[in-house]
N, C-alpha and C positions, 0 to 999 in steps of 0.2 A: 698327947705325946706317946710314941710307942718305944717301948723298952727294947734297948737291940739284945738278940739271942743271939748269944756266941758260936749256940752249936748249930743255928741253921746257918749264918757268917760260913762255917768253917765246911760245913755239907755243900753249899755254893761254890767254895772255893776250890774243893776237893773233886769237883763233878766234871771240871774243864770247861770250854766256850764252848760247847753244841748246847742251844735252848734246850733243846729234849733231854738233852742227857741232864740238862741243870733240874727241869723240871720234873722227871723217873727220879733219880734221886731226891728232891723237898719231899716229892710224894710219898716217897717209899719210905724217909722216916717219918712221916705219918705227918704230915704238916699240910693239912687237908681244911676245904669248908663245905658242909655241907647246907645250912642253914637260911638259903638265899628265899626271895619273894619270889610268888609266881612269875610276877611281874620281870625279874632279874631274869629266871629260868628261860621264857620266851625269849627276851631280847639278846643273853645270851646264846641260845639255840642256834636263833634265825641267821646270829650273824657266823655261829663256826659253822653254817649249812652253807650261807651264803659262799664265804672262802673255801669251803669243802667244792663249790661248785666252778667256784672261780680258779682254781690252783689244779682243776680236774682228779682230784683226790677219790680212788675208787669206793663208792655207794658200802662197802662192807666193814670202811673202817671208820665213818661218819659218827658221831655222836648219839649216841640211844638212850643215856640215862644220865641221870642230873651227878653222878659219879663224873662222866665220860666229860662232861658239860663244863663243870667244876674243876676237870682237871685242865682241860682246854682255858677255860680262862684261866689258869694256874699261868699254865705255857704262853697264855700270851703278855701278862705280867713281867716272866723273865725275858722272854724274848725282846719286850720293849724294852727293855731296861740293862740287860746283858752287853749290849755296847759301849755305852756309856756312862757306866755305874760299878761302882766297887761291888764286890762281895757283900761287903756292911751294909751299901745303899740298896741292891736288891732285896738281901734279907728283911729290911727297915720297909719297903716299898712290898712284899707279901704279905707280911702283919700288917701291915698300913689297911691293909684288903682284906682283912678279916679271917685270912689264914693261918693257923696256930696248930700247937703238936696234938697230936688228940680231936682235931675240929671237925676229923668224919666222922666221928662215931654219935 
């Protein structure tokens, strides 16, 4: 069971509907993971390369480092969930994913 935090709830809520902007703001107060398997790192790579290649997203803004990587699956976290989901249930659904305040460092 994950404990809901108020204060990312209320960072989500505060951030508006653009994914991006929900996602620069979780990140930016520091609700990061860095901790993943190699295993994780690949599969997530290939696949923000894969829609980096699919969406024609230019080569200089592509993912490079397990930061860039992590925050990407960050974003796609919200983004899947941003539609159809409270503030409360996204926040609950990034913990859920092993995101927490302090989790980059």
């Amino acid at each position: 069971m994950t404990t809901l935090d108020f204060n990312l709830v209320n960072i989500i809520k505060n951030a508006g509907g653009d994914p991006g902007d929900v996602t620069d703001a979780v990140w930016s107060a520091g609700y990061q993971k860095m901790d993943f398997t190699t295993e994780q790192i690949i599969e997530m790579t290939t696949s923000q390369i894969v829609d980096c290649v699919y969406y024609d997203v230019p080569q200089n803004v592509w993912p490079t480092t397990v930061e860039d990587v992590s925050k990407g699956y960050l974003n796609f976290i919200i983004d899947d969930a941003l539609g159809i989901s409270t503030p409360a249930e996204i926040a609950a659904e990034v913990l859920r994913n092993g995101y927490q305040k302090g989790g980059g460092k």
